[in-house]
N, CA, C and O atoms as CSV, one atom per row, in Angstrom:
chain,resi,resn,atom,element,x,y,z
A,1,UNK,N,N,150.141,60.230,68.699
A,1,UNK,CA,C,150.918,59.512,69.645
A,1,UNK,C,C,149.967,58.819,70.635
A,1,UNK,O,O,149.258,59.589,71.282
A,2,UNK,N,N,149.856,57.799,70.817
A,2,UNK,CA,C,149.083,56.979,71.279
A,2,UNK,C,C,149.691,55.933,72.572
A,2,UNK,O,O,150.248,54.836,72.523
A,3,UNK,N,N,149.308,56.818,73.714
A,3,UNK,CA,C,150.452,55.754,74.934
A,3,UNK,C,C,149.800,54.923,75.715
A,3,UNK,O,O,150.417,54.274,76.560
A,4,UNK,N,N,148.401,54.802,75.554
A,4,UNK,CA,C,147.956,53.509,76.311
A,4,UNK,C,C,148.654,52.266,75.953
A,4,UNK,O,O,149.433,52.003,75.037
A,5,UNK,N,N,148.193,51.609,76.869
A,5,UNK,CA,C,149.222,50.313,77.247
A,5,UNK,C,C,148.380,49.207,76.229
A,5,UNK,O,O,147.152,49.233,76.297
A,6,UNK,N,N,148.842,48.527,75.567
A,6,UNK,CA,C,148.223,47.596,74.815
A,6,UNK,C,C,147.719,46.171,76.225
A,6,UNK,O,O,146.546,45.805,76.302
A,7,UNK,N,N,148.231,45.894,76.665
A,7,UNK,CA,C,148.330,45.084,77.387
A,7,UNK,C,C,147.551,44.739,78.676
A,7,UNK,O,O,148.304,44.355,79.571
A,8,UNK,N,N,146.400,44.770,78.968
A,8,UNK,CA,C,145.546,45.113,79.847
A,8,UNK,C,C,145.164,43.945,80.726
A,8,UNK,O,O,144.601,42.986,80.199
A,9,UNK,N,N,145.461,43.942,82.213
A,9,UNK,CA,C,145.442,43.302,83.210
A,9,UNK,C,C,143.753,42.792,83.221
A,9,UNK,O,O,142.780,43.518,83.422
A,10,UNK,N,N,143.762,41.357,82.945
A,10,UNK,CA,C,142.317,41.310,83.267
A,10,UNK,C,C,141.881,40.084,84.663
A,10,UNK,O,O,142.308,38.998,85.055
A,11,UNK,N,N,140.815,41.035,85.039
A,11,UNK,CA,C,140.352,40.858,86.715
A,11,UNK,C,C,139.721,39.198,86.425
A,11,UNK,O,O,139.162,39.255,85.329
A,12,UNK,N,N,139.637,38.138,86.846
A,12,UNK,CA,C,139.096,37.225,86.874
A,12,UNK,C,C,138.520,36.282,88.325
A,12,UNK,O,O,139.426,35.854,89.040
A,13,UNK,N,N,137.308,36.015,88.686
A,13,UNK,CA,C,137.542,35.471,89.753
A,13,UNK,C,C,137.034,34.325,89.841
A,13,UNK,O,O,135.865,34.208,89.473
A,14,UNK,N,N,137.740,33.169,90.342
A,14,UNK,CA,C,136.899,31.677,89.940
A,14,UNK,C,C,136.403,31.201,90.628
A,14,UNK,O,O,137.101,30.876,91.588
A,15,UNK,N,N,135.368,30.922,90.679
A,15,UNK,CA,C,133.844,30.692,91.549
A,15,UNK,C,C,133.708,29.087,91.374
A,15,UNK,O,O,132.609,28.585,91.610
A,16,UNK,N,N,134.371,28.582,91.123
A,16,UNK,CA,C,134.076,27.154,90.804
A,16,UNK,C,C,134.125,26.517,91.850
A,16,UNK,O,O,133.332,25.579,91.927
A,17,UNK,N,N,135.024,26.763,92.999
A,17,UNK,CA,C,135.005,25.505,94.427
A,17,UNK,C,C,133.934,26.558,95.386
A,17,UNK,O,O,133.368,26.075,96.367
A,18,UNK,N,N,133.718,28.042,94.998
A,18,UNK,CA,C,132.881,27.810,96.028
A,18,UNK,C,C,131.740,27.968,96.209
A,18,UNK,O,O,131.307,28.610,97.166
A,19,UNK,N,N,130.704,27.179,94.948
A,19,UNK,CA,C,129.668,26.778,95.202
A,19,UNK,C,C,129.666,25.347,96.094
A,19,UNK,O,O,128.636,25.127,96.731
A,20,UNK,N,N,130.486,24.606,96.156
A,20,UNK,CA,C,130.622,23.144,96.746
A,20,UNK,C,C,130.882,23.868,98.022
A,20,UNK,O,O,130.350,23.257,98.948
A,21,UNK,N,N,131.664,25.220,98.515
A,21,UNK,CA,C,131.747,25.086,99.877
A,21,UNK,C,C,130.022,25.796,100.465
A,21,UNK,O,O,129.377,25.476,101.464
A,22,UNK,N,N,129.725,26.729,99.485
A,22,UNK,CA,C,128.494,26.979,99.876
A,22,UNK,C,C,127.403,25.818,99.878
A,22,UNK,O,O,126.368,25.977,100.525
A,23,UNK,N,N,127.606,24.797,99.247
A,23,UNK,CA,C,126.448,24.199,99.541
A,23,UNK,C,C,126.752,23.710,100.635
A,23,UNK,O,O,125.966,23.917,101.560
A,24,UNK,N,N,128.306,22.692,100.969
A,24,UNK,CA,C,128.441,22.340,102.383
A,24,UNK,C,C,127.982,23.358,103.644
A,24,UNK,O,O,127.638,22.935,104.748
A,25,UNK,N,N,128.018,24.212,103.419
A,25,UNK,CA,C,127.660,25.263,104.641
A,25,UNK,C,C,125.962,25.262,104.680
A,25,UNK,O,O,125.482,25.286,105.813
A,26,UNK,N,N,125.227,25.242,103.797
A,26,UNK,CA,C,124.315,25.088,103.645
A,26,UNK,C,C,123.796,24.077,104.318
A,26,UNK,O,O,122.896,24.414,105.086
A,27,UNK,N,N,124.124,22.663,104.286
A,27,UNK,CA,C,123.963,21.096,104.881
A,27,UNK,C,C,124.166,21.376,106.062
A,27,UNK,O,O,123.247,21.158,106.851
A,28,UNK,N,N,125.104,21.799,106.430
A,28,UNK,CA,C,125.404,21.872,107.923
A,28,UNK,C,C,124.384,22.848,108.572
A,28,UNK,O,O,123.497,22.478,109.340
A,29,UNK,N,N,124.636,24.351,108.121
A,29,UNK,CA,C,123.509,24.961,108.822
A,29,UNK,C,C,122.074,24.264,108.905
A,29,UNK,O,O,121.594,24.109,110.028
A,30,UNK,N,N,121.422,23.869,107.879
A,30,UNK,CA,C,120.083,23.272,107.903
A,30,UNK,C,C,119.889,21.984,108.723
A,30,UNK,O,O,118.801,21.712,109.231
A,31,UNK,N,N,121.094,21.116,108.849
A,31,UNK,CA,C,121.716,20.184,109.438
A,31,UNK,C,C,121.439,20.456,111.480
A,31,UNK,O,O,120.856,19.866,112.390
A,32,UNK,N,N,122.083,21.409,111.347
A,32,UNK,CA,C,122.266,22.124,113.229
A,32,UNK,C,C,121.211,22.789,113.769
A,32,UNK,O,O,120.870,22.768,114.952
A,33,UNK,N,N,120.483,23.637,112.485
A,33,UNK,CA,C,119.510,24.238,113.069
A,33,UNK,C,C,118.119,23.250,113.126
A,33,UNK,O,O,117.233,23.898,113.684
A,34,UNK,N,N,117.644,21.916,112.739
A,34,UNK,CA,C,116.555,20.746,113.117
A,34,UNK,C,C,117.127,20.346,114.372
A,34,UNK,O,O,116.221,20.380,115.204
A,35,UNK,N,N,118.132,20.008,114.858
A,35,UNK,CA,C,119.101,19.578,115.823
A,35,UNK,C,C,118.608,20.370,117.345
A,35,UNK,O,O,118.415,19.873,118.454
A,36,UNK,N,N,118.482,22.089,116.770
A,36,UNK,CA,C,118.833,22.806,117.929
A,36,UNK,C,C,117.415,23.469,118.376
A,36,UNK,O,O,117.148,24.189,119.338
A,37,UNK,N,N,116.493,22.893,117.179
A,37,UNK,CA,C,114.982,24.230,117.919
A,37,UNK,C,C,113.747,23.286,117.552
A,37,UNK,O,O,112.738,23.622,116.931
A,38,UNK,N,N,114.162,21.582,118.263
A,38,UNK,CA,C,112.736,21.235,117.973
A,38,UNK,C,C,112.145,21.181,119.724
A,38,UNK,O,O,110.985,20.776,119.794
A,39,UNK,N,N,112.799,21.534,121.094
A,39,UNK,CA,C,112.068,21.767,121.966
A,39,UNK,C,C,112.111,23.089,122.459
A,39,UNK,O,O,112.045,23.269,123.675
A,40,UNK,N,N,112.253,24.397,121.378
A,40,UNK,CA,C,111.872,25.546,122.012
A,40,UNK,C,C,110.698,26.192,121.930
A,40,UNK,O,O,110.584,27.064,122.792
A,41,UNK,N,N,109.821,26.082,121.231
A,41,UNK,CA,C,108.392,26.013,121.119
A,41,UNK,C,C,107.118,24.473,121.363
A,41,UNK,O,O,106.785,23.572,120.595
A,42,UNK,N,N,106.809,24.733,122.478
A,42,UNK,CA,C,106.309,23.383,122.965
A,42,UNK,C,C,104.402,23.681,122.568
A,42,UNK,O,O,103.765,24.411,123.328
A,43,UNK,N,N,103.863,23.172,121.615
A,43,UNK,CA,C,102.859,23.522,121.206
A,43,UNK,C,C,101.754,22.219,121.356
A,43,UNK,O,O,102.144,21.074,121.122
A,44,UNK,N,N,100.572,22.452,121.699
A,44,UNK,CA,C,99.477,21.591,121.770
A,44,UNK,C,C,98.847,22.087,120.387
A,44,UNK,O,O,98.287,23.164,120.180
A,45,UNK,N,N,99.097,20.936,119.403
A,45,UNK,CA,C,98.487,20.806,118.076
A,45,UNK,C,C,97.282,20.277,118.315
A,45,UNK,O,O,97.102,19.360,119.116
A,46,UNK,N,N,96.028,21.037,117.367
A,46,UNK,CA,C,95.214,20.082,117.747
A,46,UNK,C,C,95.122,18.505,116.674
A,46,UNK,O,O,95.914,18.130,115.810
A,47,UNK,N,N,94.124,17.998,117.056
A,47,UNK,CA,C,93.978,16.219,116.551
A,47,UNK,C,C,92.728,16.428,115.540
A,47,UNK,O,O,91.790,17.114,115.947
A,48,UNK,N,N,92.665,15.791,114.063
A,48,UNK,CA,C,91.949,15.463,113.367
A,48,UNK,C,C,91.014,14.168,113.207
A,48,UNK,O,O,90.507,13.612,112.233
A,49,UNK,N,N,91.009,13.954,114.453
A,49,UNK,CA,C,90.571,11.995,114.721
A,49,UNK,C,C,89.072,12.414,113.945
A,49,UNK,O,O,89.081,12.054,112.767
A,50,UNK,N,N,88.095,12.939,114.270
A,50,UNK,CA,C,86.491,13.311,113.452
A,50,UNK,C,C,86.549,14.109,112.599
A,50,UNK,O,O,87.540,14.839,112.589
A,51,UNK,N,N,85.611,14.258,111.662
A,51,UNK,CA,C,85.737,14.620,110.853
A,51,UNK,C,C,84.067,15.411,111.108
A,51,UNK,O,O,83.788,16.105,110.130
A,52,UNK,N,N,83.434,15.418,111.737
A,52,UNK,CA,C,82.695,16.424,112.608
A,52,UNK,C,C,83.191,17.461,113.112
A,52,UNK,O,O,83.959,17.225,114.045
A,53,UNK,N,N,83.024,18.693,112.815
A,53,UNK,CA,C,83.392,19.902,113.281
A,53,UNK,C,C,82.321,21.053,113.646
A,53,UNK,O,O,81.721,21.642,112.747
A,54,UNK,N,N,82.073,21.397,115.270
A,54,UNK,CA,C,81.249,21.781,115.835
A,54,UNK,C,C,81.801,23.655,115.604
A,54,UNK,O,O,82.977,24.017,115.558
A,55,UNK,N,N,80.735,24.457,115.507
A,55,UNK,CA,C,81.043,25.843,115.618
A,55,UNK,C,C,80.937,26.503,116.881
A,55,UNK,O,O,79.773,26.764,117.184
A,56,UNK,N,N,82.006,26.928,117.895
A,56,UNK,CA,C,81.985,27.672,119.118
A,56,UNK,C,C,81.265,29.068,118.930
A,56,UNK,O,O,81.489,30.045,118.216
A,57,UNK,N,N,80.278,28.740,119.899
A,57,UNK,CA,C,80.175,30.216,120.272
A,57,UNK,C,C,80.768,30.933,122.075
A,57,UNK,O,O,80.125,30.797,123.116
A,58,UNK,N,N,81.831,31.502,121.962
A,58,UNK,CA,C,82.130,31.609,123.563
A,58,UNK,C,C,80.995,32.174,124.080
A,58,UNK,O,O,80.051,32.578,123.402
A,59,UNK,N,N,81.066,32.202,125.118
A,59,UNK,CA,C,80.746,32.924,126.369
A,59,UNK,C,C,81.050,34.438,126.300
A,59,UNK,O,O,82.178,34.449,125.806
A,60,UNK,N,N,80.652,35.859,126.535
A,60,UNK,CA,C,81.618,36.983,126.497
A,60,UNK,C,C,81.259,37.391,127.702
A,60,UNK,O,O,80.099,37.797,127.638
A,61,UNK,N,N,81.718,37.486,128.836
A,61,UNK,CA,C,81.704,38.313,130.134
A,61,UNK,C,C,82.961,39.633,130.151
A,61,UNK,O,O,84.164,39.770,129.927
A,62,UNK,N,N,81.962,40.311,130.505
A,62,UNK,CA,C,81.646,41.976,130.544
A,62,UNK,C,C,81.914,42.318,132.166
A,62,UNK,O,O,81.167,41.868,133.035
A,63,UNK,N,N,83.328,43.360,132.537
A,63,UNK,CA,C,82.998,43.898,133.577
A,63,UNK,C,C,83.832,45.507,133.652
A,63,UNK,O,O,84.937,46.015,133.463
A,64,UNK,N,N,82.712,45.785,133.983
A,64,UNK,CA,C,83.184,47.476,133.546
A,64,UNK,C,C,83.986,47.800,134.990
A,64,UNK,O,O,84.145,47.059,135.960
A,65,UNK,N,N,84.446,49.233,134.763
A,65,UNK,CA,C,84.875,50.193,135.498
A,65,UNK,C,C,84.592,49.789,137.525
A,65,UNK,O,O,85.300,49.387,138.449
A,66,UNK,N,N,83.023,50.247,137.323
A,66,UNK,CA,C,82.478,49.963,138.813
A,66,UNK,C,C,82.385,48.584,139.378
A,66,UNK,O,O,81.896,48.509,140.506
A,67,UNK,N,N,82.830,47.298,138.700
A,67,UNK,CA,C,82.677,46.429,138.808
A,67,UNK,C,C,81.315,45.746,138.689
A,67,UNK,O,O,80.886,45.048,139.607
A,68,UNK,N,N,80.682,45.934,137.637
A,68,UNK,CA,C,79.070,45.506,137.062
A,68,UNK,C,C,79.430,44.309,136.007
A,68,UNK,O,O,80.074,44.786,135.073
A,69,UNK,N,N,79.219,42.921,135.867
A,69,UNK,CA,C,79.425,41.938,135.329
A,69,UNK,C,C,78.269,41.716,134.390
A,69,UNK,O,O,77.131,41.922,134.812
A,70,UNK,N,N,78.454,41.328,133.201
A,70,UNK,CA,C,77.357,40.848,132.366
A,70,UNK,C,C,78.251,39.855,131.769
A,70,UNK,O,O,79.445,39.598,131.920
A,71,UNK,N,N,77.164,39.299,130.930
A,71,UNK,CA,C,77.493,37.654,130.829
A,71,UNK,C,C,76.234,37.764,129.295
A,71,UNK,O,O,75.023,37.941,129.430
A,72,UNK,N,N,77.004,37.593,127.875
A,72,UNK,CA,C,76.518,38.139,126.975
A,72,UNK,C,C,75.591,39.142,127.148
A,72,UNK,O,O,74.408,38.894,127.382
A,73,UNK,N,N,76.073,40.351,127.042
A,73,UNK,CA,C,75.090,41.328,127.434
A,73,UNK,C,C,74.045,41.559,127.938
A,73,UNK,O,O,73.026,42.058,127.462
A,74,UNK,N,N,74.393,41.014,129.433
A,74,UNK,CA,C,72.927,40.323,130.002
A,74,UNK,C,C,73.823,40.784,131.568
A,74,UNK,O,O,74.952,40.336,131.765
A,75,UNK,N,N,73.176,41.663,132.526
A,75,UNK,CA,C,73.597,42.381,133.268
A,75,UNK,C,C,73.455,40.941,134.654
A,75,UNK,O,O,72.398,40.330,134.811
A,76,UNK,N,N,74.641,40.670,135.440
A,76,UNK,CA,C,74.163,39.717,136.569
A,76,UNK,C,C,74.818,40.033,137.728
A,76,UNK,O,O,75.932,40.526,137.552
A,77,UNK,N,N,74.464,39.896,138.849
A,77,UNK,CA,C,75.289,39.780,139.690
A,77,UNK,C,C,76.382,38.768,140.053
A,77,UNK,O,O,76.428,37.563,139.809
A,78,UNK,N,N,77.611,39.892,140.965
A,78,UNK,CA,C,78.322,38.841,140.916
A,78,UNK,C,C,78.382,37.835,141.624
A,78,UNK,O,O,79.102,36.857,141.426
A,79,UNK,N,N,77.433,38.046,142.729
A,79,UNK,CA,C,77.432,36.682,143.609
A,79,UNK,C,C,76.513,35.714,142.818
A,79,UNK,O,O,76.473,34.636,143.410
A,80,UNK,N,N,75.794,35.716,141.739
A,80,UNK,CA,C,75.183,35.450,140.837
A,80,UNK,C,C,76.058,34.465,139.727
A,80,UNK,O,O,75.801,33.349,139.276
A,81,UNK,N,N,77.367,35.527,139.471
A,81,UNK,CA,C,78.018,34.555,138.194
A,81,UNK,C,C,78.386,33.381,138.086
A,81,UNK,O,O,78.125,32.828,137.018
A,82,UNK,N,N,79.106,32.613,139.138
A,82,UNK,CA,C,79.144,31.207,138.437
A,82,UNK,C,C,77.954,30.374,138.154
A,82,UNK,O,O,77.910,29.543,137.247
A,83,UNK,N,N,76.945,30.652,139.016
A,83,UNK,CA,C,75.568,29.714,138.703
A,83,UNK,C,C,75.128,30.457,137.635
A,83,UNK,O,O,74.264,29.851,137.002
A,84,UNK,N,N,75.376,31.460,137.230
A,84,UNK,CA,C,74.871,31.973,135.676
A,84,UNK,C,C,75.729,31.021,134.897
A,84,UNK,O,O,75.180,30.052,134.373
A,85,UNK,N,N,77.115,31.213,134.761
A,85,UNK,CA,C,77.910,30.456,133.709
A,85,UNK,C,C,77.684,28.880,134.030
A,85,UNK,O,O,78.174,28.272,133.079
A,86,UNK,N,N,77.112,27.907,135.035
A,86,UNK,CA,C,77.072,26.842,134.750
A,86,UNK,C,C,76.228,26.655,134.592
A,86,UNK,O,O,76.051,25.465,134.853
A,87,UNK,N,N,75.058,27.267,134.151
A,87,UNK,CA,C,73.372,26.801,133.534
A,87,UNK,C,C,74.108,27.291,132.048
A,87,UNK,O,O,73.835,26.355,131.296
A,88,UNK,N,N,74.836,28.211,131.326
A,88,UNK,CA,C,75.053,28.447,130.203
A,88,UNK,C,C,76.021,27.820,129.594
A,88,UNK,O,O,76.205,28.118,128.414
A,89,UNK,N,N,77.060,26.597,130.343
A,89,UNK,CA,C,77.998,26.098,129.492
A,89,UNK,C,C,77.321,24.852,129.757
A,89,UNK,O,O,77.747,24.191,128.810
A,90,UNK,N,N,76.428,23.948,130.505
A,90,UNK,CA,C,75.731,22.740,130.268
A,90,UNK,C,C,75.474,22.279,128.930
A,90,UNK,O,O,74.698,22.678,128.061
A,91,UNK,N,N,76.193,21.475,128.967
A,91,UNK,CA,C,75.983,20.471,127.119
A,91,UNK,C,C,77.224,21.184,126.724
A,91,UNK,O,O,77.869,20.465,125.962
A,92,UNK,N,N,77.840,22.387,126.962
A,92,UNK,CA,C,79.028,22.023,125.980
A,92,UNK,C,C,80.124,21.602,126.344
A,92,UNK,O,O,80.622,21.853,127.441
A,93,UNK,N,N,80.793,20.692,125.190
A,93,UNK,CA,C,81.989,19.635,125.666
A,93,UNK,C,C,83.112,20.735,126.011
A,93,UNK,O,O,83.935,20.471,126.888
A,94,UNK,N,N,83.145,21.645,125.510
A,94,UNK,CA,C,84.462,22.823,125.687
A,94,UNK,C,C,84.371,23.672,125.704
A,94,UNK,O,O,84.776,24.405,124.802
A,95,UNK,N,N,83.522,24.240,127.202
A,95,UNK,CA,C,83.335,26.017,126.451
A,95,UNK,C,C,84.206,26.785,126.502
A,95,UNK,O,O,85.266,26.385,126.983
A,96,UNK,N,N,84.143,27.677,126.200
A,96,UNK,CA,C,85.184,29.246,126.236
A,96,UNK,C,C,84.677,30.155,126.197
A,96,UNK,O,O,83.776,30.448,125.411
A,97,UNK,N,N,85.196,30.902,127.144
A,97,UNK,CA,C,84.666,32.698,127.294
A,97,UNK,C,C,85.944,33.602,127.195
A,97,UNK,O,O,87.110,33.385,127.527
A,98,UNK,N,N,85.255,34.822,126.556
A,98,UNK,CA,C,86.266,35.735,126.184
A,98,UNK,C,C,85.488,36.762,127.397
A,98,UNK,O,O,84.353,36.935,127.840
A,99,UNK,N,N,86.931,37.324,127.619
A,99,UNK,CA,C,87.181,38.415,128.963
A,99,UNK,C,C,87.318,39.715,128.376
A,99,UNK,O,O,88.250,39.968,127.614
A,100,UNK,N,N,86.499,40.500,128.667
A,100,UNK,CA,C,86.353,42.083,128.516
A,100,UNK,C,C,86.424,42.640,129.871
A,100,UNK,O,O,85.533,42.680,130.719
A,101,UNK,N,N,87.658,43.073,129.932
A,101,UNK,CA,C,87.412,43.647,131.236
A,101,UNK,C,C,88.023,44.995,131.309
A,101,UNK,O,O,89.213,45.017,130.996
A,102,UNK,N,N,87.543,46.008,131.614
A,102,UNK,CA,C,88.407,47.515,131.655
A,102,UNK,C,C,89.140,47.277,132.976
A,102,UNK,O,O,88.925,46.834,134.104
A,103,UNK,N,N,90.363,47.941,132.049
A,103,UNK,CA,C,91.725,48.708,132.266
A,103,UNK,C,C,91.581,48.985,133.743
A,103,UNK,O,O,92.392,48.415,134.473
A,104,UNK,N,N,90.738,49.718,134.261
A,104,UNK,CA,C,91.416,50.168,135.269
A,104,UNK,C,C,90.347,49.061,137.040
A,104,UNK,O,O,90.121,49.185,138.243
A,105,UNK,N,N,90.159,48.338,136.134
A,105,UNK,CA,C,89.728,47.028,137.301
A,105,UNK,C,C,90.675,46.208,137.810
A,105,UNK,O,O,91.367,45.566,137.020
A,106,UNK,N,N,90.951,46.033,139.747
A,106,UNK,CA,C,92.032,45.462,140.131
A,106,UNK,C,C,92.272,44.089,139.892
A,106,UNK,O,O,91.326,43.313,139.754
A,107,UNK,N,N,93.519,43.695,139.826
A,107,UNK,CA,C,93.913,42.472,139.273
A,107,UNK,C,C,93.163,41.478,139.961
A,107,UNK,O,O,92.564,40.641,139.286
A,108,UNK,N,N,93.077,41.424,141.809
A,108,UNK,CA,C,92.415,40.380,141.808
A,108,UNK,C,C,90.753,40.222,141.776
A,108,UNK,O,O,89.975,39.432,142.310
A,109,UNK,N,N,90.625,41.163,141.044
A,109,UNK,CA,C,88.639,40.603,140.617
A,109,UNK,C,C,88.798,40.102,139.314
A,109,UNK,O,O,87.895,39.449,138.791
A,110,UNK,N,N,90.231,40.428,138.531
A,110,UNK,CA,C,90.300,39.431,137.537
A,110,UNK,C,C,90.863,37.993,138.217
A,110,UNK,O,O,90.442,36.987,137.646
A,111,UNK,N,N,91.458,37.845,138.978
A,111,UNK,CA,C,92.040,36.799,139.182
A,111,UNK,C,C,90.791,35.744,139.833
A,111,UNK,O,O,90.745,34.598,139.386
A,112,UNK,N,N,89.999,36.086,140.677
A,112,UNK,CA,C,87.978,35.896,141.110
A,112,UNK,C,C,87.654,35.647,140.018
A,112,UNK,O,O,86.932,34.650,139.989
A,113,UNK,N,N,87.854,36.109,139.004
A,113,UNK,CA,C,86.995,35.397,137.522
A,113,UNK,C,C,87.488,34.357,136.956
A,113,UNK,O,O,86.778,33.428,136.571
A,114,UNK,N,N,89.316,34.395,136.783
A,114,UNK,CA,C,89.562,33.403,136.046
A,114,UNK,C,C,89.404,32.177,136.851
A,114,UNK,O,O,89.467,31.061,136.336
A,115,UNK,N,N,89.175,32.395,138.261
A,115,UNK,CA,C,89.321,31.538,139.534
A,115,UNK,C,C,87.933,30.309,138.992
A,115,UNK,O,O,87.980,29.144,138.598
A,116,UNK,N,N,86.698,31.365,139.245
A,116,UNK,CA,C,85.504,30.556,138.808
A,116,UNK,C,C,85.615,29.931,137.167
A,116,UNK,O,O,85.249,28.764,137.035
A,117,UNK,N,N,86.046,30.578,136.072
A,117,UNK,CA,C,86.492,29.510,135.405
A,117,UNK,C,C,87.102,28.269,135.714
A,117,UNK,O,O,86.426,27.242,135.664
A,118,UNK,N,N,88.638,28.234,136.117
A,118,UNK,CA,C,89.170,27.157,136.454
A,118,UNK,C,C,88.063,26.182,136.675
A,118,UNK,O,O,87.737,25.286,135.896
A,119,UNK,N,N,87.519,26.463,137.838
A,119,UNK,CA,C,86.727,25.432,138.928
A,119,UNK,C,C,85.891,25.114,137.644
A,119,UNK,O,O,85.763,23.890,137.617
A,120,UNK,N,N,85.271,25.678,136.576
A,120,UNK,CA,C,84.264,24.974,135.701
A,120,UNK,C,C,84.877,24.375,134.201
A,120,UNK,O,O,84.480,23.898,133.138
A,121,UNK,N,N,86.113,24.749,134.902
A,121,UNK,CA,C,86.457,24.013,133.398
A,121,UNK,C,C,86.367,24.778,132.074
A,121,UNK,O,O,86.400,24.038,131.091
A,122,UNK,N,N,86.268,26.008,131.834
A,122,UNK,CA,C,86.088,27.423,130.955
A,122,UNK,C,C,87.440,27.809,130.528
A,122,UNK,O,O,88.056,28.549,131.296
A,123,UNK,N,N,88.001,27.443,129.452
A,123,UNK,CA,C,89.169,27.986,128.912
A,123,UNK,C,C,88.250,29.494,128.477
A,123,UNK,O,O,87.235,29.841,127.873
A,124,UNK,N,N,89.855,30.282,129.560
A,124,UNK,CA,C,89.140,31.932,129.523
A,124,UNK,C,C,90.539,32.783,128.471
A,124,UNK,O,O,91.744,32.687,128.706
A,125,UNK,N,N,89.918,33.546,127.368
A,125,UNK,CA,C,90.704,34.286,126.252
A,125,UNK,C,C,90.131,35.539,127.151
A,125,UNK,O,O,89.020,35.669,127.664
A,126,UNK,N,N,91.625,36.687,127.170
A,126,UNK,CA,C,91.353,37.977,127.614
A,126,UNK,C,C,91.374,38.837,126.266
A,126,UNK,O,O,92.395,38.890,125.580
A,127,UNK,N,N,90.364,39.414,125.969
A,127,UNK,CA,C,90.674,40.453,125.053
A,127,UNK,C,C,91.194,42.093,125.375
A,127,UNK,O,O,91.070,42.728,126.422
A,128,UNK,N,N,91.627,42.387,124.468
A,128,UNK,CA,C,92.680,43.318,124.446
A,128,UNK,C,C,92.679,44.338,123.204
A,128,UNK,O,O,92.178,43.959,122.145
A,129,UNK,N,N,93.324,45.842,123.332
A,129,UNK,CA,C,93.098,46.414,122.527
A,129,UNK,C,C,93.824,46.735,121.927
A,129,UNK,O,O,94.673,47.195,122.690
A,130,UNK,N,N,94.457,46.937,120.027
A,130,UNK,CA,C,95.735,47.057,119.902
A,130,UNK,C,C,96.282,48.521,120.098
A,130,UNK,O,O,95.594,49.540,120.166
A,131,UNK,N,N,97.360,48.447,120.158
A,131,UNK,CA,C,98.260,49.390,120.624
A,131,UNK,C,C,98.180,50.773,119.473
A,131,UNK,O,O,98.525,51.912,119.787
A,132,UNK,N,N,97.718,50.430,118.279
A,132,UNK,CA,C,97.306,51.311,117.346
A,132,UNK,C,C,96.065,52.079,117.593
A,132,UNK,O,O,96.024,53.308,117.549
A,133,UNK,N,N,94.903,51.199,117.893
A,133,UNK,CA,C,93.642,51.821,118.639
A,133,UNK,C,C,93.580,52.798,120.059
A,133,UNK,O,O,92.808,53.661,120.476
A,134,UNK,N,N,94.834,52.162,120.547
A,134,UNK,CA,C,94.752,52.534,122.134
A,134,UNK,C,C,95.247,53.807,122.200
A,134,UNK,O,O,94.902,54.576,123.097
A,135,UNK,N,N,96.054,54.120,121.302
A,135,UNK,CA,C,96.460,55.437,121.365
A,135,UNK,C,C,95.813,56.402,120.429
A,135,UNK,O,O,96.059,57.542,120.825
A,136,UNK,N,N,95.185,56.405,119.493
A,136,UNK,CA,C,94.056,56.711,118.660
A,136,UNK,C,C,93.390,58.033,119.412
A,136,UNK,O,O,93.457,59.258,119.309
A,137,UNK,N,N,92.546,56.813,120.427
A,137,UNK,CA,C,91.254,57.043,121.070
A,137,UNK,C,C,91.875,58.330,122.269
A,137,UNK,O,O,91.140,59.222,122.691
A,138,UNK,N,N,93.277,58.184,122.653
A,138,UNK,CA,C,94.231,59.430,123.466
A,138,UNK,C,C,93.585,60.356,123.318
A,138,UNK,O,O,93.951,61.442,123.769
């Protein structure tokens, strides 16, 4: 005796209109989003005008704990440092110095450093330690 149903409901689902609505949604999103985020990142690209390309070497100034300044590992005073850094960036068109400075030095003897940059024209990079290292060393 055999009572299944001969007759079996079959599931079908037709996908045919909505690839056309997915692509319209597609147009539009890609459409709104060029529209909505070309002034939220305001970036200075640089320019390929030469085809000369010079190799930087920064500057690295060093100031520890007690407030002792060196200037590539070269110990100076600080009433000393800017006439150190402007006999050492002479001739270059762009220098840059990277900032090592410990943690527990007050903000404004950093703010005295980036100060004498400014005045010379020294784009100053602070280095930093990552957050993986920093707790490591705990």
């Amino acid at each position: 005796m055999n009572l299944r149903r001969r007759n079996r409901a079959s599931t079908e689902v037709f996908s045919a209109s909505l690839n056309d609505i997915m692509f319209f949604l597609l147009l539009f999103f890609l459409i709104t989003s060029t529209m909505a985020t070309p002034n939220v990142l305001k970036l200075l690209l640089p320019n390929a005008k030469s085809s000369n390309q010079g190799f930087k070497h920064p500057l690295t100034i060093s100031v520890t704990e007690d407030l002792q300044y060196a200037v590539n590992n070269t110990p100076v005073a600080q009433e000393e440092l800017e006439a150190t850094l402007v006999s050492m960036i002479k001739g270059q068109p762009d220098p840059t110095a990277l900032l090592k400075v410990d943690k527990t030095v007050q903000v404004q003897n950093l703010v005295d450093l980036l100060d004498i940059g400014n005045r010379l024209k020294i784009k100053m990079v602070l280095a930093t330690q990552t957050s993986s290292t920093a707790t490591a060393k705990k």
